[in-house]
N, C-alpha and C positions, 0 to 999 in steps of 0.2 A: 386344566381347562381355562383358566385367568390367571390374567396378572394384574397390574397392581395399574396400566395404562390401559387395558384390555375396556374396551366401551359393551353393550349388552343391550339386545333387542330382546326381549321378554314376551312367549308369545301368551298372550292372559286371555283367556277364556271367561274368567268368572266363576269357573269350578274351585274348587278346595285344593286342588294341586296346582294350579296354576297361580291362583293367592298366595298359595303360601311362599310360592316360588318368587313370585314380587316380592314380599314381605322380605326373603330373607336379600336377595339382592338389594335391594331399600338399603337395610343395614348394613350390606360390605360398603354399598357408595357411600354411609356416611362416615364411615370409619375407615375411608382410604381405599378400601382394598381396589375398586373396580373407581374408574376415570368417569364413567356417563353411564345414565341409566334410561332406558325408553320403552316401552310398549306399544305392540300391536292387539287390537282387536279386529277378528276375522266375522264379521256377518255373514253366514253362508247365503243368506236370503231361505231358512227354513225356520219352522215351530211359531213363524209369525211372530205374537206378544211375548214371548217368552226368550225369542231371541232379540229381542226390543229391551227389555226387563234388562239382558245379560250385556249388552253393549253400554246402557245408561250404566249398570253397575261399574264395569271397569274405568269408563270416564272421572265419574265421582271418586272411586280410589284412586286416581292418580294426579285427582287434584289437589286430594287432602293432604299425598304428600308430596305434591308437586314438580311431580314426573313428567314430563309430555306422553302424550297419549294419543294414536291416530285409532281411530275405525275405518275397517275397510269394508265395503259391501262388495259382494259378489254373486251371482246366482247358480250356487251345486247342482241345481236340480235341470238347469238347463245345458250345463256342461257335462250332466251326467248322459244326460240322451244325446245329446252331440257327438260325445266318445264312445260310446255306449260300456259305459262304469256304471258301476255301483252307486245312488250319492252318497253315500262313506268316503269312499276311494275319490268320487272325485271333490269332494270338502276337505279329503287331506290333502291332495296334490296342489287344491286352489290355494290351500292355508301357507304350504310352505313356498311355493311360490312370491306368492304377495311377501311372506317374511321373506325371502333372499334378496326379491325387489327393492325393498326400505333397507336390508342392511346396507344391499352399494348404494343405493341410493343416500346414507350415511356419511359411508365412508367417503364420495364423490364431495360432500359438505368439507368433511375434511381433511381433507388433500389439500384445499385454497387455506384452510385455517393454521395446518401446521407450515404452509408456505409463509406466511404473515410471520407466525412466534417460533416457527423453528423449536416445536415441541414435539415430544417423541409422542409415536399413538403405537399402541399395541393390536389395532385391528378391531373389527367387528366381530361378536359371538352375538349368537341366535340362542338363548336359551328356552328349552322345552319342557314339560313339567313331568316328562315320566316318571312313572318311579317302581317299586321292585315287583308289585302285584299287576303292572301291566308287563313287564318284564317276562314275570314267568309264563302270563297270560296267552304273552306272544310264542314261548317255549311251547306250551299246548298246543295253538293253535295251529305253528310249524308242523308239530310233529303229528298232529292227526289229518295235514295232508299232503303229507309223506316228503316233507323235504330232506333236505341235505344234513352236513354240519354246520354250512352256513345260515340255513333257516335254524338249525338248533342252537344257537349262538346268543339268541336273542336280541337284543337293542343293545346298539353301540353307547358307549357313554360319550365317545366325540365321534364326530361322522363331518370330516370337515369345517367348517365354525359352528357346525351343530353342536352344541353341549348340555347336557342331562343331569347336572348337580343332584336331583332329588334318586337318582334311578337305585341307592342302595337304602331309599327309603321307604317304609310301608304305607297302605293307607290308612292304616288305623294311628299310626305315631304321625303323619301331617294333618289327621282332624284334629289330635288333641294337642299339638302346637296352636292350629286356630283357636279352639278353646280358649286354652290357656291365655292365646293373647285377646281373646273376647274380638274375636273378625270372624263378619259373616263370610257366608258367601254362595254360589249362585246352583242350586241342580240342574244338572242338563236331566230332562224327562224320557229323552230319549234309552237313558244309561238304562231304564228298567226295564228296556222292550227286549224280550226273550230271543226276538224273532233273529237278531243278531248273532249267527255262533259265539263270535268275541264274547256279547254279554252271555251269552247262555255259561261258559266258560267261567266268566266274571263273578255269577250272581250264582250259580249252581254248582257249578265242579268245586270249584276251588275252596269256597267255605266246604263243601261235602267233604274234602280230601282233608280238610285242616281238624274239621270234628273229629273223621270216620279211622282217617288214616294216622296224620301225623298233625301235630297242633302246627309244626314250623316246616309244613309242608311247600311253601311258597319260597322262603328261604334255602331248602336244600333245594329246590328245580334251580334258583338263581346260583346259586356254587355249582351244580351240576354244567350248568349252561358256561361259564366262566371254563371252566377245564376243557368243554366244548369246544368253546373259542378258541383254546389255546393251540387243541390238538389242530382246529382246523386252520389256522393261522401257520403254523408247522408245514401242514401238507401241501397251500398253498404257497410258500416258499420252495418246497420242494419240487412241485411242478413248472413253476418259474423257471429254476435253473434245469429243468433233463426237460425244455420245452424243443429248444431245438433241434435235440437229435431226436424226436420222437415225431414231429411234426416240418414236412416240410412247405415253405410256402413258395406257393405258382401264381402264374400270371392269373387273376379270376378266382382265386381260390388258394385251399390246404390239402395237403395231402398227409392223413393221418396214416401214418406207416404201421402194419401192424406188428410185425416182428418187433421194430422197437417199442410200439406202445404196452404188448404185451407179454415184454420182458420186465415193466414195470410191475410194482407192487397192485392190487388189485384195487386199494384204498387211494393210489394216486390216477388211477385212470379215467376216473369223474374228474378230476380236478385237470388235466391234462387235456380233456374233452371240453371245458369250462374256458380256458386261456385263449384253445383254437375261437370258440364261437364269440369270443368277444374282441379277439382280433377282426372277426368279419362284421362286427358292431351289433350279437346277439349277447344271448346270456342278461338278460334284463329280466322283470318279473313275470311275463309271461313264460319263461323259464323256468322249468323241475325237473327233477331227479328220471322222468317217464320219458322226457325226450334224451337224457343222456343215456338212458337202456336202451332206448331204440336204436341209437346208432352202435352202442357197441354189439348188438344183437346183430347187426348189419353185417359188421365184418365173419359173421358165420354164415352168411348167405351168399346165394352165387353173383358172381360178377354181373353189373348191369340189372340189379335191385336196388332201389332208390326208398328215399322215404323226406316227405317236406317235414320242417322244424319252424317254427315261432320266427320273425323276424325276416320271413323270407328268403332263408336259407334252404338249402336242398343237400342231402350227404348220399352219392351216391356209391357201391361198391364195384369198387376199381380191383386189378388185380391185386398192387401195391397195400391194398387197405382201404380207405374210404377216402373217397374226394370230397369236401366240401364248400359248398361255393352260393353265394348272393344269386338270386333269381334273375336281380334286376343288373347283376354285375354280366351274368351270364346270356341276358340278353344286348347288353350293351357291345363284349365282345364279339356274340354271333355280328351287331351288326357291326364293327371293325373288320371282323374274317370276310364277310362278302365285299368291303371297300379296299380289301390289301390289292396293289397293284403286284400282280406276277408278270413274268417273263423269260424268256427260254429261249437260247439264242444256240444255233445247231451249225459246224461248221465241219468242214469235210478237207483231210487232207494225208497226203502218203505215212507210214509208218516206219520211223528211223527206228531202229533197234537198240540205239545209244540214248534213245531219249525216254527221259522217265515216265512212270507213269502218274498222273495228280491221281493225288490221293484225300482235294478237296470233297467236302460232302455234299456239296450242289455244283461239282464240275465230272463229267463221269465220260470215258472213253468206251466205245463199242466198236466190235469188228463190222466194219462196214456190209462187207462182202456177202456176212450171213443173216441179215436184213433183205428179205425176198420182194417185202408190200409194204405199204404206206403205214409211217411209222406216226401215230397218235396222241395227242395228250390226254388224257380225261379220269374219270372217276372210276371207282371199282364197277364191275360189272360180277355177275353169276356166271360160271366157267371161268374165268380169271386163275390163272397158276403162273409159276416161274420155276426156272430151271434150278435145282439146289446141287451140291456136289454127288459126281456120281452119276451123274446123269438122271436122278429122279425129279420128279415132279411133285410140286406142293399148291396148291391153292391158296388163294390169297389170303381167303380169311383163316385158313390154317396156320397161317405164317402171320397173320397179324394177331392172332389169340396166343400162339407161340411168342412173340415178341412184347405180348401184353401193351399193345397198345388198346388204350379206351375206345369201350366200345362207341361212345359217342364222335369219336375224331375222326375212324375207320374212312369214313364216306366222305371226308375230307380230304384226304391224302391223292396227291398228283399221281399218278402211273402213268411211267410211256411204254407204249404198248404197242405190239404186233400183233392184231387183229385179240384171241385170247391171251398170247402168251407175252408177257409183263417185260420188258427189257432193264424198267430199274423204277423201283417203289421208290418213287421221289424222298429224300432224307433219310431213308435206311440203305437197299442194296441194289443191286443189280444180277439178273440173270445170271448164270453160268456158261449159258448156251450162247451167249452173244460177247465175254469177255475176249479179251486180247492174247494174243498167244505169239508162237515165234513164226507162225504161218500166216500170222493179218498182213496184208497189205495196205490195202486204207480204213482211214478212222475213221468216224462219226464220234464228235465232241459234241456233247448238248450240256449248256450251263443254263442253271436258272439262277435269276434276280428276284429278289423281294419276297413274300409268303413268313412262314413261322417257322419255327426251328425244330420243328417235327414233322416240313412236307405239307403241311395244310397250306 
């Protein structure tokens, strides 16, 4: 977590954890261990006197021992109805925020300082004062609503310069440090209101479980949660590397494959599901375990069943497996697709029998001869067929469910056409009934420029 030039923003509340968590960094900085020592105080702007009471506290400890010391004010309650959060949620989003702001804002100090002495800095850490009973706390609260491995994980002990010194500690061994060292220190009033799962968890389960069940009940969820980690840390490397063949990416989107996804182990295909949606900038905390069943339920439903996800995502069911794609990505394309300039240039000339035939995918030769009317560009239409070997006939959208092209591009696709019957589905084929043989005489050449690489 530190070393010995590592500098330290301390985030001090005024609670018993966050004291003691001063206290003991106090004592690395003066025994070398840690280079700089500083704190923040966060005023959410709630409890009124009380959080007045808890910021004058912190000041006064860090002038006794001569720490600098910022207060910051902010107002949770009106950022909470802005965003519409919780004020929990959003007093901790405000909290580490402002702490990440003052760390660069730190480090920016010194970058000009170590320019001047040409002294080595070991970076900015944020330290935060968890410790092992908010730990398991959060192990409960994951699991009763119904996260992952990664919700079962618990708190990280470094999460970037975030570091957690106290989190293999209890609360009962950091009061009787304060004790011991005869330091007060501040209650938040808030800790005893029920109305909080967390606290309910806090002030009822957990001692319940520690009487009823096991005294070092708190202890084994943190060991459990630790082997948690491990497994999920494992799994998540493992989806890493078989990301690629399982998933492939499109313009606008991914295309979850399912034969390969679901040749994977069953344990890695949340985890494989996880990589895609944060490739497309999902998978954030609005994210659980309920929208990864839904997509993988998806792929047992019939093509062209959709279902929206968190984040603006949309995972539709394609032949291949599931599409998944940005709303606003998907509106951005559509409006590229109507701006693509196309063009079609149709030229007409005898048939040498020495000369090859292009076998380019947007250059296509037809027998002139057996073009009776006015040959068409335009969209599918109902009655729409082409000629297939044999001499039978298939309709379009037969031939396009056949070819598994999406149901969404369908209506997009060029077709040149004689009146119903199709002379060549723009990017895939052309008719039967109108190819080249040793009896053409003249050709009809039609190339097209521009468009997508599917005929749209």
């Amino acid at each position: 977590m530190l070393a010995s030039d590592s500098r330290v923003l301390v985030a001090l509340s005024g609670g018993a954890d966050s004291v003691c968590l001063f206290l003991l960094l106090k004592e690395w900085k003066e025994r070398g261990e840690i280079a700089a020592l500083r704190a923040l105080h966060v005023h959410h702007g709630l409890r009124q006197e009380t959080a007045d009471r808890d910021a004058v506290f912190c000041q006064k400890l860090c002038e006794e021992f001569a720490i600098p010391c910022k207060v910051l004010y902010v107002d949770a309650a009106a950022v909470a109805q802005e965003q519409h959060l919780s004020v929990e949620e959003a007093a901790r989003l405000l909290r580490y925020e402002a702490l990440e702001a003052e760390a660069r804002a730190w480090d920016g100090e010194m970058e000009a300082e170590r320019e001047k002495k040409e002294e080595q800095d070991g970076g900015c850490r944020i330290a935060v004062a968890h410790h092992q009973d908010d730990d398991a706390e959060t192990v409960l609260h994951h699991l009763f609503r119904g996260s992952g491995l990664r919700g079962l994980s618990g708190i990280l002990p470094v999460r970037g310069r975030i570091i957690r010194p106290l989190l293999g500690v209890s609360r009962e061994e950091i009061r009787e440090f304060l004790r011991q060292e005869k330091q007060g220190w501040c209650e938040d009033e808030t800790n005893a209101d029920n109305t909080y799962m967390r606290n309910r968890i806090r002030n009822e389960l957990l001692p319940w479980l520690t009487k009823n069940v096991n005294a070092e009940a708190v202890k084994h969820i943190c060991e459990a949660k630790q082997r948690i980690a491990e497994a999920d840390d494992f799994l998540w490397g493992q989806a890493c590397e078989r990301y690629p063949s399982v998933v492939l990416e499109e313009v606008g989107g991914l295309l979850l494959q399912k034969e390969a996804l679901f040749l994977q182990h069953a344990a890695l295909r949340p985890y494989l599901l996880k990589c895609a949606f944060e490739k497309l900038g999902g998978g954030g905390k609005d994210w659980g375990m309920v929208h990864r069943k839904m997509v993988l339920e998806l792929f047992e439903r019939q093509v062209g069943r959709q279902c929206s996800l968190p984040d603006g995502i949309l995972a539709k069911r394609v032949y291949e497996g599931v599409r998944l794609e940005r709303t606003d990505w998907a509106k951005e394309k559509g409006e590229k697709k109507r701006n693509v300039q196309k063009k079609y240039e149709f030229s007409l000339f005898p048939y040498e029998k020495d000369r090859e035939i292009p076998q380019n995918r947007y250059t296509k030769w037809f027998d002139y001869d057996k073009i009776k009317n006015t040959v068409s560009i335009r969209h599918r239409k109902s009655g729409d067929f082409i000629t297939i070997c044999g001499g039978g006939r298939k309709t379009i959208k037969e031939y396009m469910i056949h070819e598994k092209i999406p149901r969404e591009f369908r209506s997009d696709i060029d077709l040149v056409a004689e009146g119903s019957h199709i002379l060549w589905i723009v990017g895939y084929r052309i008719s039967e009934m109108y190819k080249v043989t040793e009896d053409t005489r003249m050709i009809l050449q039609i190339q097209r420029y521009g468009g997508t690489e599917d005929g749209r």
